[in-house]
Structures are given as structure tokens and as C-alpha cells.
Biopython code that builds the backbone (N, CA, C, O; Angstrom):
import numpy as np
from Bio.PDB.StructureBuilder import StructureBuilder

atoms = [
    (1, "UNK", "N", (-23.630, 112.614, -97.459)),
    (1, "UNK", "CA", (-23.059, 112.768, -96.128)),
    (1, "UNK", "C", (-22.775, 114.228, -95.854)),
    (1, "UNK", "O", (-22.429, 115.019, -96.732)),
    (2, "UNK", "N", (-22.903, 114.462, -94.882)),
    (2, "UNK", "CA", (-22.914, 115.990, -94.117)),
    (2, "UNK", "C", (-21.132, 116.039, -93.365)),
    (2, "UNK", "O", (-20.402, 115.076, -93.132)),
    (3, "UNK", "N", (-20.964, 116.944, -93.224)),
    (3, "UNK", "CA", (-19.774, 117.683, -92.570)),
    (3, "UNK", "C", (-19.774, 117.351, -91.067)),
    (3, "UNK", "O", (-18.910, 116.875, -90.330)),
    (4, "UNK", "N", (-21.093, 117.784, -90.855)),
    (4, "UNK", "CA", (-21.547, 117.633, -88.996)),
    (4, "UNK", "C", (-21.477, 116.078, -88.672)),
    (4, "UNK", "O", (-21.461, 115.991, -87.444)),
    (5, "UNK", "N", (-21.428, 114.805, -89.248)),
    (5, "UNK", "CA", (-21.804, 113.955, -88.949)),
    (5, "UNK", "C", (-20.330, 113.339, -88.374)),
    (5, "UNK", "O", (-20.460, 112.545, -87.443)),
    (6, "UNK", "N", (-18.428, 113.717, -88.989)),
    (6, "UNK", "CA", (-18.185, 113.424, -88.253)),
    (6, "UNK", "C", (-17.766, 114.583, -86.951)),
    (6, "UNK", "O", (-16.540, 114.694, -86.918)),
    (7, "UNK", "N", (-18.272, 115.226, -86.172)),
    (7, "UNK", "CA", (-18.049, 116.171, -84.949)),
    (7, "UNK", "C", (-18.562, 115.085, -84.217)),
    (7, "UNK", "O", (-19.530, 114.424, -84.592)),
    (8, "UNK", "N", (-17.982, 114.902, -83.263)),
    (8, "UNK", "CA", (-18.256, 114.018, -82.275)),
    (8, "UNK", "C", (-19.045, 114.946, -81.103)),
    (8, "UNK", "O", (-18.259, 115.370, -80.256)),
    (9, "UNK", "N", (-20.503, 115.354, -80.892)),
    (9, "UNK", "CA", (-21.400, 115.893, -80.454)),
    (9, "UNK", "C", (-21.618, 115.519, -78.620)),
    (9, "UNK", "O", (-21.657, 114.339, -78.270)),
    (10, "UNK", "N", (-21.733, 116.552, -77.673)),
    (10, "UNK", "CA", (-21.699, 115.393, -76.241)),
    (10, "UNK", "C", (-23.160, 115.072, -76.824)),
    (10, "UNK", "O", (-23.827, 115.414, -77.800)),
    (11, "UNK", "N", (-23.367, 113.844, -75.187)),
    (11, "UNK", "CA", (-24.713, 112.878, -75.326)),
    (11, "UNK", "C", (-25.700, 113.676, -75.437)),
    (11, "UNK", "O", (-25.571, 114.897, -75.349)),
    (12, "UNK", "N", (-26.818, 113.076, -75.645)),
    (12, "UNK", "CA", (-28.217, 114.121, -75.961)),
    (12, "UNK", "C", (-28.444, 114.376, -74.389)),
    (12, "UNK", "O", (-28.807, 115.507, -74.065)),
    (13, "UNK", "N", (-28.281, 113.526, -73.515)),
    (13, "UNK", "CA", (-28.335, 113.669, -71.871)),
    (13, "UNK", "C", (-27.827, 115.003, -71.670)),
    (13, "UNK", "O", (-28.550, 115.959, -71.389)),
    (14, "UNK", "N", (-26.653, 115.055, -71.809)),
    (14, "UNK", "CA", (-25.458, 116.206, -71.487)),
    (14, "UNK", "C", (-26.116, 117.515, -71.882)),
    (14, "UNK", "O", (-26.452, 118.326, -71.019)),
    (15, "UNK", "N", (-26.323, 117.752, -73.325)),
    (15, "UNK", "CA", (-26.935, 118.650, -74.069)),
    (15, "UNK", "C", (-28.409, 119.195, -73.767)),
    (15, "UNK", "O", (-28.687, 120.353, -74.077)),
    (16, "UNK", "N", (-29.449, 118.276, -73.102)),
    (16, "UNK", "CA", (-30.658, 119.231, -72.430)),
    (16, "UNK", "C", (-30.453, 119.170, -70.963)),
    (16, "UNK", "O", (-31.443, 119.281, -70.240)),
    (17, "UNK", "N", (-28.999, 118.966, -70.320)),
    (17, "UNK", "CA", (-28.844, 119.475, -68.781)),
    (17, "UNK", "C", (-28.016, 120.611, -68.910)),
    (17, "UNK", "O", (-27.914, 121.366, -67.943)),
    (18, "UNK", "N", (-27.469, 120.825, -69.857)),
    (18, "UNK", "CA", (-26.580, 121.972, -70.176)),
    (18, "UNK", "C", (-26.456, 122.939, -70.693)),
    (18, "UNK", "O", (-25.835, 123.935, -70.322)),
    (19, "UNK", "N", (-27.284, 122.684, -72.008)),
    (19, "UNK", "CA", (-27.318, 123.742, -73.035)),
    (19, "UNK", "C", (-28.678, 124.595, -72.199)),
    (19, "UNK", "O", (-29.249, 124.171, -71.194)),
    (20, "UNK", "N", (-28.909, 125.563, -72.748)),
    (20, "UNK", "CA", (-30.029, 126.807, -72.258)),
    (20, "UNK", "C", (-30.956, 126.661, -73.306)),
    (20, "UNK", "O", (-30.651, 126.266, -74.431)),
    (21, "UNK", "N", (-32.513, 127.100, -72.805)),
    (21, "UNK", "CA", (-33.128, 126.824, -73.294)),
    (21, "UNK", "C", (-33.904, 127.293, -74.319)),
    (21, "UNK", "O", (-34.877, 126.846, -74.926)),
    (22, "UNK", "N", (-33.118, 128.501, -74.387)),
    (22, "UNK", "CA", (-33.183, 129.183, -75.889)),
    (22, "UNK", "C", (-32.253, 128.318, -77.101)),
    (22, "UNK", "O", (-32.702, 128.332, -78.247)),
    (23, "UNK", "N", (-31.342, 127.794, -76.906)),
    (23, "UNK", "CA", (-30.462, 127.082, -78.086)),
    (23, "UNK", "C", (-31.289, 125.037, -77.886)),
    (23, "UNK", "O", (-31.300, 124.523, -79.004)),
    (24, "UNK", "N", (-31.807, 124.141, -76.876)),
    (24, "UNK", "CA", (-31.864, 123.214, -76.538)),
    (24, "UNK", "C", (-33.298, 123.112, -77.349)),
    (24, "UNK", "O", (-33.416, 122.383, -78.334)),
    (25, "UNK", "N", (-34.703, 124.165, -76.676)),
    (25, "UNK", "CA", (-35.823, 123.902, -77.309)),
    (25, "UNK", "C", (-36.631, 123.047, -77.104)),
    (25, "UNK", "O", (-37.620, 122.808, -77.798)),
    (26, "UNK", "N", (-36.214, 122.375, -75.911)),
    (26, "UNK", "CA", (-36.759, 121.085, -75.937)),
    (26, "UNK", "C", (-38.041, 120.356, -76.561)),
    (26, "UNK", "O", (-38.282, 119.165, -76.756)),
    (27, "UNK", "N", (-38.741, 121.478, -76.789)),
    (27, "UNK", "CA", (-40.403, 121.377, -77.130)),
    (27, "UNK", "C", (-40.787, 120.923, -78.290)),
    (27, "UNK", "O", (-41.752, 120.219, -78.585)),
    (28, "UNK", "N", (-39.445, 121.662, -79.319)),
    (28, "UNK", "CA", (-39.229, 121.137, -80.576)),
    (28, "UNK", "C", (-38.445, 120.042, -80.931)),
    (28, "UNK", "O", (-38.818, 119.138, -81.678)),
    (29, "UNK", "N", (-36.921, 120.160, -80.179)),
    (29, "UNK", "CA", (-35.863, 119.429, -80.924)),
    (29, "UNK", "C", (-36.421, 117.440, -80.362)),
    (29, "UNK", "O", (-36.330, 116.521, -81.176)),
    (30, "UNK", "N", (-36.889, 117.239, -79.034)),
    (30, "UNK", "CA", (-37.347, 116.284, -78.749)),
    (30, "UNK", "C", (-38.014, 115.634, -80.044)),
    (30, "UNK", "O", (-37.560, 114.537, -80.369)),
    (31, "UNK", "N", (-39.101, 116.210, -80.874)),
    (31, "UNK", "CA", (-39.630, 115.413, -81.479)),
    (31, "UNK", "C", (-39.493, 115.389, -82.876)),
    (31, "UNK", "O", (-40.266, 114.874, -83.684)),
    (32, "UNK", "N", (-38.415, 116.006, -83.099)),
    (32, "UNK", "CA", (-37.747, 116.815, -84.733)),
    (32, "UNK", "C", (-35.981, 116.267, -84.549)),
    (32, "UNK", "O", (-35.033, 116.999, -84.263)),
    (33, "UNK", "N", (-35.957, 115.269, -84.728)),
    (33, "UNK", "CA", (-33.907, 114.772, -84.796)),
    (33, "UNK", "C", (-33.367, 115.929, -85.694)),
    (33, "UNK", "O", (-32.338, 116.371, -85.183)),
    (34, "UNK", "N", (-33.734, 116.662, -86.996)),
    (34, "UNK", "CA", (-33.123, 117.493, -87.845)),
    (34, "UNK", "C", (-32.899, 118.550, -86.757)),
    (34, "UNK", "O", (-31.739, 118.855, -86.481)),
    (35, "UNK", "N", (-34.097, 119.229, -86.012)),
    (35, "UNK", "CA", (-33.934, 120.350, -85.341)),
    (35, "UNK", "C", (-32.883, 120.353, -84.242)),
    (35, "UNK", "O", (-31.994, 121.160, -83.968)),
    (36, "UNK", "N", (-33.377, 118.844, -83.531)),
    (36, "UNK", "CA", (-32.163, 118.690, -82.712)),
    (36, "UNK", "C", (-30.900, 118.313, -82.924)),
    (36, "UNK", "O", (-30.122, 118.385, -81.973)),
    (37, "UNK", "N", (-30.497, 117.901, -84.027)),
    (37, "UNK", "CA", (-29.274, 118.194, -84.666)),
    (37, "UNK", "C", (-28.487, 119.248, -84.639)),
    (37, "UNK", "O", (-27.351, 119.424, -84.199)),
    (38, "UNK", "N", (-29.351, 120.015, -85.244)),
    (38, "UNK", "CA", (-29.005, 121.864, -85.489)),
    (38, "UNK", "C", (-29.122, 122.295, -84.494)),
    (38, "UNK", "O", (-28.260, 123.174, -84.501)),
    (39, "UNK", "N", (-29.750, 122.340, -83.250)),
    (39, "UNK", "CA", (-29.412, 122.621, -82.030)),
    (39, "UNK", "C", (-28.226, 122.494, -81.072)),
    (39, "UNK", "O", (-27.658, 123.262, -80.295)),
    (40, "UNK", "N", (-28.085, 121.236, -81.434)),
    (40, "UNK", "CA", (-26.545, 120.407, -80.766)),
    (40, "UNK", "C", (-25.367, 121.127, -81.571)),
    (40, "UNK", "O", (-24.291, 121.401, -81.039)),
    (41, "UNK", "N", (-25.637, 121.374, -82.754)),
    (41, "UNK", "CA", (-24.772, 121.734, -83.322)),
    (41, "UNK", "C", (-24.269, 123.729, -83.046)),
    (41, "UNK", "O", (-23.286, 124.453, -83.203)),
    (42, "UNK", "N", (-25.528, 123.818, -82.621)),
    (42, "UNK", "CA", (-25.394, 125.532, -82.424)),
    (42, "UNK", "C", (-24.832, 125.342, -80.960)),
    (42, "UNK", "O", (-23.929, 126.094, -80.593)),
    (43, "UNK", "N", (-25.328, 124.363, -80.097)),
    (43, "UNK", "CA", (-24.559, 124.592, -78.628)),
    (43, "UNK", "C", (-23.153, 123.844, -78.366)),
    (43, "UNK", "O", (-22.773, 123.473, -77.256)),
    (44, "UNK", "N", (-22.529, 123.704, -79.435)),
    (44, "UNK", "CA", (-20.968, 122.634, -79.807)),
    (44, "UNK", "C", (-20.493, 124.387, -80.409)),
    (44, "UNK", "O", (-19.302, 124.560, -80.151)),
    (45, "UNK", "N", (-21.098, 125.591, -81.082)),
    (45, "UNK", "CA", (-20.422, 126.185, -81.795)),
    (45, "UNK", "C", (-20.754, 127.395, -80.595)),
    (45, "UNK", "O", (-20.305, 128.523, -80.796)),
    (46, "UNK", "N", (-21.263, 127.218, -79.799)),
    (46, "UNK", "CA", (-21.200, 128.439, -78.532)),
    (46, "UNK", "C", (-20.232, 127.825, -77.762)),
    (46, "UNK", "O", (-19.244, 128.543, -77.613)),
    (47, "UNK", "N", (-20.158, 126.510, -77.102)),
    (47, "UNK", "CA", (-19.033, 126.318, -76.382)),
    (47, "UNK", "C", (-17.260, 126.469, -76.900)),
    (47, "UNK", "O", (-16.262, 126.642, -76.201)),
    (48, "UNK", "N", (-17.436, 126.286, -78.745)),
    (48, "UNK", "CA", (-15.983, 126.569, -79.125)),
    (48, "UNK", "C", (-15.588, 127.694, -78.615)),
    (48, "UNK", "O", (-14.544, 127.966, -78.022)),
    (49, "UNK", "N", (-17.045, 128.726, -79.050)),
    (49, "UNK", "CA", (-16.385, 130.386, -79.090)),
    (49, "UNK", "C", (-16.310, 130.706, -77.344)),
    (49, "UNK", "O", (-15.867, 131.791, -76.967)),
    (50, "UNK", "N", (-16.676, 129.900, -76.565)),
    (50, "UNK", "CA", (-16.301, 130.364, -75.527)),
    (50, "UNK", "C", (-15.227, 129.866, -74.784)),
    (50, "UNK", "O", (-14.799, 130.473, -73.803)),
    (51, "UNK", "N", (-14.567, 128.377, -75.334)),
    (51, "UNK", "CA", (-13.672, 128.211, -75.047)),
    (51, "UNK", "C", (-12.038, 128.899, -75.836)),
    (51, "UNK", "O", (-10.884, 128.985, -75.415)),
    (52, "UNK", "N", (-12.645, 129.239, -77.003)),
    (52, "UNK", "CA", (-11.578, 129.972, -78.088)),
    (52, "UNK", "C", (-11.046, 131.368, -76.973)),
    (52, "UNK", "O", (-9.914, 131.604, -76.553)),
    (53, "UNK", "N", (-12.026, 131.934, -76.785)),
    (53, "UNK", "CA", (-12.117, 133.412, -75.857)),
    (53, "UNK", "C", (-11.353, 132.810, -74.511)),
    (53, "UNK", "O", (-10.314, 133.434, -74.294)),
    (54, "UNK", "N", (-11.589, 131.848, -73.641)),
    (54, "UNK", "CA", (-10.949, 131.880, -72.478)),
    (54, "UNK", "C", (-9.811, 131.281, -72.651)),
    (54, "UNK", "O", (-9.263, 131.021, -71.579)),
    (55, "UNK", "N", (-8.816, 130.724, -74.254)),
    (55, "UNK", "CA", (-7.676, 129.985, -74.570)),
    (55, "UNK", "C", (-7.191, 131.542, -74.754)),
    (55, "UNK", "O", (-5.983, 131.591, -74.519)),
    (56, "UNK", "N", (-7.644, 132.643, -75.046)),
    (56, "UNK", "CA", (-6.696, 133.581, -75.426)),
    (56, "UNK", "C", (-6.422, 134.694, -73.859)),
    (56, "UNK", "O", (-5.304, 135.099, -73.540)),
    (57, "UNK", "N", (-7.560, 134.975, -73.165)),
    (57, "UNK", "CA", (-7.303, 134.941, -72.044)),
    (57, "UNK", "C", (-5.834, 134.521, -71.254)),
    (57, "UNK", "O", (-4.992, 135.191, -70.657)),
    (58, "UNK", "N", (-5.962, 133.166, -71.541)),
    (58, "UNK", "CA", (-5.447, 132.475, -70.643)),
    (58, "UNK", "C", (-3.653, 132.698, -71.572)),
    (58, "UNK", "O", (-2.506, 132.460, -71.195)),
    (59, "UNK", "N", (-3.955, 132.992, -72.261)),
    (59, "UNK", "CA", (-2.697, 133.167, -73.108)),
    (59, "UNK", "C", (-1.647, 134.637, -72.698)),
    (59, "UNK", "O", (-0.463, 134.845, -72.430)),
    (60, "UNK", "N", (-2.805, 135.361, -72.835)),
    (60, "UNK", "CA", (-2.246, 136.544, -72.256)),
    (60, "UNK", "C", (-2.076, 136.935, -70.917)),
    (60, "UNK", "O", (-1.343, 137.808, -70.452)),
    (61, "UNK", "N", (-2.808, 136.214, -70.398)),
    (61, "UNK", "CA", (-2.421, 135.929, -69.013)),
    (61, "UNK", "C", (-0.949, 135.571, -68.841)),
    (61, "UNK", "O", (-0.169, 136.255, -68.179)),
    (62, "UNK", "N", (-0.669, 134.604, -69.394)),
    (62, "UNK", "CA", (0.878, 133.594, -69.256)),
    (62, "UNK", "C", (1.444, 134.636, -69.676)),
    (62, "UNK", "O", (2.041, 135.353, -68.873)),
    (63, "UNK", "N", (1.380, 134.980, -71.133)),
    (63, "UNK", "CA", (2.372, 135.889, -71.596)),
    (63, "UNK", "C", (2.673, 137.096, -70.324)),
    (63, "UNK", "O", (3.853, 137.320, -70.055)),
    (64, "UNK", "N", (1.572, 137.860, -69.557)),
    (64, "UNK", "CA", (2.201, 138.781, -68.512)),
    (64, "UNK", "C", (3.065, 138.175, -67.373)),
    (64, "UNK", "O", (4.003, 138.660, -66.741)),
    (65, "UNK", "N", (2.520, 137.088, -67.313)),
    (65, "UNK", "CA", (3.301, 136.670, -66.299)),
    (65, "UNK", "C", (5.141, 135.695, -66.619)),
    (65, "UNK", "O", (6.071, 135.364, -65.883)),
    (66, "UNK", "N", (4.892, 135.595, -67.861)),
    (66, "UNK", "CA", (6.362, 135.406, -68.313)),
    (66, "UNK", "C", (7.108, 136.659, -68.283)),
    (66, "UNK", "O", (8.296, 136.552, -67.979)),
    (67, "UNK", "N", (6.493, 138.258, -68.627)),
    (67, "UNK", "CA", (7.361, 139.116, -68.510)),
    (67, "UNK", "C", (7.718, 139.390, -67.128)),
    (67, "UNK", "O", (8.837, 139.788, -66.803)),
    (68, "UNK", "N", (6.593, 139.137, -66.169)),
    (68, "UNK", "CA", (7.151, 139.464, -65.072)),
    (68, "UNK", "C", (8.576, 138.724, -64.615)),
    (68, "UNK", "O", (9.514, 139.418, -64.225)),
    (69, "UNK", "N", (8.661, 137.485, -64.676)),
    (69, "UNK", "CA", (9.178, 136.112, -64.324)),
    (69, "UNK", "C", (10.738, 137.233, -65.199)),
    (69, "UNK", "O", (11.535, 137.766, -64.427)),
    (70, "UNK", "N", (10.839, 137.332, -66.032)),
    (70, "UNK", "CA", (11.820, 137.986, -66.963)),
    (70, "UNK", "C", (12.310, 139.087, -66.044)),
    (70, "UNK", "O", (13.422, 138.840, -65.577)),
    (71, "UNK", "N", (11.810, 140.164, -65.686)),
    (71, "UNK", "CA", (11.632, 141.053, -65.111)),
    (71, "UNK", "C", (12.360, 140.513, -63.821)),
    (71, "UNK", "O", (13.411, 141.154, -63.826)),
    (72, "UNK", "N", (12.377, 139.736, -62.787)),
    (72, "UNK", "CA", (12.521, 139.443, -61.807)),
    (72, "UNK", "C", (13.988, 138.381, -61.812)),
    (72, "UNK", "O", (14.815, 138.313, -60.903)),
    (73, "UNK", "N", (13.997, 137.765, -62.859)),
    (73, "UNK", "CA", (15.320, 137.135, -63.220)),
    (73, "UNK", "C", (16.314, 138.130, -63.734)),
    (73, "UNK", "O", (17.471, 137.965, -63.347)),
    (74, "UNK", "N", (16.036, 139.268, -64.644)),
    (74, "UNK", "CA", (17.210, 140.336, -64.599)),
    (74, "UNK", "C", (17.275, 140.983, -63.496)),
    (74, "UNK", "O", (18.428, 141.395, -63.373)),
    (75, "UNK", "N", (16.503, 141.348, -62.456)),
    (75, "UNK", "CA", (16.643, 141.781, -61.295)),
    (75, "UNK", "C", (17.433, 141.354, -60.172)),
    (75, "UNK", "O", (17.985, 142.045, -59.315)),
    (76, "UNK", "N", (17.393, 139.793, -60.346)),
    (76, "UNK", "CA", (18.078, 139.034, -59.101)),
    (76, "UNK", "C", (19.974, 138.938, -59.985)),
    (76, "UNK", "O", (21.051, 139.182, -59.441)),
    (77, "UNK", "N", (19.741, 138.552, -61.267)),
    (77, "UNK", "CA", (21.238, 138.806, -61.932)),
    (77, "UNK", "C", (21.512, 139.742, -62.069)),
    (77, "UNK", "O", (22.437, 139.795, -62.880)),
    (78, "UNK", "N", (21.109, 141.040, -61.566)),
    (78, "UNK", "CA", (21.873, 142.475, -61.148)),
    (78, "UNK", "C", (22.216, 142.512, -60.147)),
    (78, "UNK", "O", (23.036, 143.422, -60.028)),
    (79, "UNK", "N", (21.959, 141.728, -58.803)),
    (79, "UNK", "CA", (21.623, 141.819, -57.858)),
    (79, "UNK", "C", (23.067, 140.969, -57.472)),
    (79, "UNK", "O", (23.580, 141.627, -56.567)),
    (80, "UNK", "N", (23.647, 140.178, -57.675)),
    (80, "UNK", "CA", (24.841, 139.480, -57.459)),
    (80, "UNK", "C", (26.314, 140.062, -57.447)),
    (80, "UNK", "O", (27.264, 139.724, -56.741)),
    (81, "UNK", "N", (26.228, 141.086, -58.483)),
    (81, "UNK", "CA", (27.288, 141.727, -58.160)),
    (81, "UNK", "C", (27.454, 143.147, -57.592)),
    (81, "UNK", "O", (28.521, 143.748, -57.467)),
    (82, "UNK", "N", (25.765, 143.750, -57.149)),
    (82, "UNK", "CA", (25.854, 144.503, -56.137)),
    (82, "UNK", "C", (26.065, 144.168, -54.943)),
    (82, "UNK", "O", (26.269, 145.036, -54.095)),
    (83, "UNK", "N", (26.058, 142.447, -54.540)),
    (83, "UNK", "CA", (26.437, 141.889, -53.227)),
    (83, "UNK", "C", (28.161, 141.687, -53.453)),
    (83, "UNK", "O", (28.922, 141.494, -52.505)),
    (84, "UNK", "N", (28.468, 141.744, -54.443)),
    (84, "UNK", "CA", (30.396, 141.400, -54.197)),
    (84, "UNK", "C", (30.535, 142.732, -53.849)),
    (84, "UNK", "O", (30.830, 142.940, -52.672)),
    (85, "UNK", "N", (30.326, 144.166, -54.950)),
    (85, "UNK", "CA", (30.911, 145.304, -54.444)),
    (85, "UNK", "C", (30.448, 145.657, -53.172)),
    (85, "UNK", "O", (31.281, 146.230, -52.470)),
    (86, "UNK", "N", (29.179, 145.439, -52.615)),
    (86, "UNK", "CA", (29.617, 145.500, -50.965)),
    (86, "UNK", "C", (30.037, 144.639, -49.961)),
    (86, "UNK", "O", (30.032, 144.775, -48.737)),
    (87, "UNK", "N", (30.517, 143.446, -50.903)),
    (87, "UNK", "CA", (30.964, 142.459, -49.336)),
    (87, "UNK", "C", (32.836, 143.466, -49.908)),
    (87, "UNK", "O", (33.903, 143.353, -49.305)),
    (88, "UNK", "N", (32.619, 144.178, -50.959)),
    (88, "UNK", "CA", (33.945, 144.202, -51.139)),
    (88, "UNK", "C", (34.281, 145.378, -50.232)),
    (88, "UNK", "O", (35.449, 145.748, -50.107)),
]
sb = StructureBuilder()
sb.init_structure("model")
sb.init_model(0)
sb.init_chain("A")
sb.init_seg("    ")
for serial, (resi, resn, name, xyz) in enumerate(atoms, 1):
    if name == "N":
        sb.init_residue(resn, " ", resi, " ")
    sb.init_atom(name, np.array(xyz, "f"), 0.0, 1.0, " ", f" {name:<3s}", serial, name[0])
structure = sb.get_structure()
């Protein structure tokens, strides 16, 4: 038994409407299951790394926008008792 066998792979449908046709092959992997195996398996390990890349993105994204959010909450709690000393 292989490692790859349990990755739960999308359908073979999914995989020659999606994948490109430098990694898919169709010419080959159609009539070769090993090749198209290893194909599916190379376009399951391009979509990780591109979803890995837009999880960190998206990370640092949040993270700026938590400092802002920070930034704007010490601003408004400074902001309360510059309204007493001038209602004072």
C-alpha cells in the first residue's frame, strides 16, 4: 500500500477541467492510471502550495488589520476624557 492512496484526490472529471495541461497530459495519463495518478497527485500538491501561500496572505492581512482595529480603540479611549476636560 502507498501513502497516496489514502489522499482523497478530486474526481478525474474535476482534474482534466481544471488542472493545465502541462501537469493533466491528457494524451498520456488517459491511457496510463500510474501516470494519471502521479499527475493528480502533482495537481493536489500545486493546489496545497497555492492555497498554503494565500492562508498566509490572508493571515497577514488580518494581523494588519487587527493592529489597526488596536490603533483605533486606543484612540477612541483617549478620546473620552479629552471630551470631559472640555465639557469641563
Amino acid at each position: 500500500r502507498s501513502k497516496h492512496e489514502e489522499i482523497e484526490l478530486v474526481s478525474l472529471e474535476e482534474f482534466y477541467e481544471e488542472a493545465p495541461p502541462e501537469i493533466s497530459r491528457p494524451a498520456v495519463t488517459l491511457s496510463e492510471p500510474h501516470q494519471q495518478t502521479l499527475a493528480r497527485l502533482d495537481w493536489e500538491l500545486e493546489q496545497r502550495k497555492r492555497l498554503a501561500e494565500k492562508y498566509k496572505e490572508c493571515l497577514t492581512s488580518k494581523e494588519k488589520i487587527l493592529k489597526e482595529i488596536e490603533v483605533k480603540k486606543e484612540y477612541l479611549s483617549s478620546l473620552q476624557p479629552r471630551l470631559n476636560s472640555i465639557m469641563q
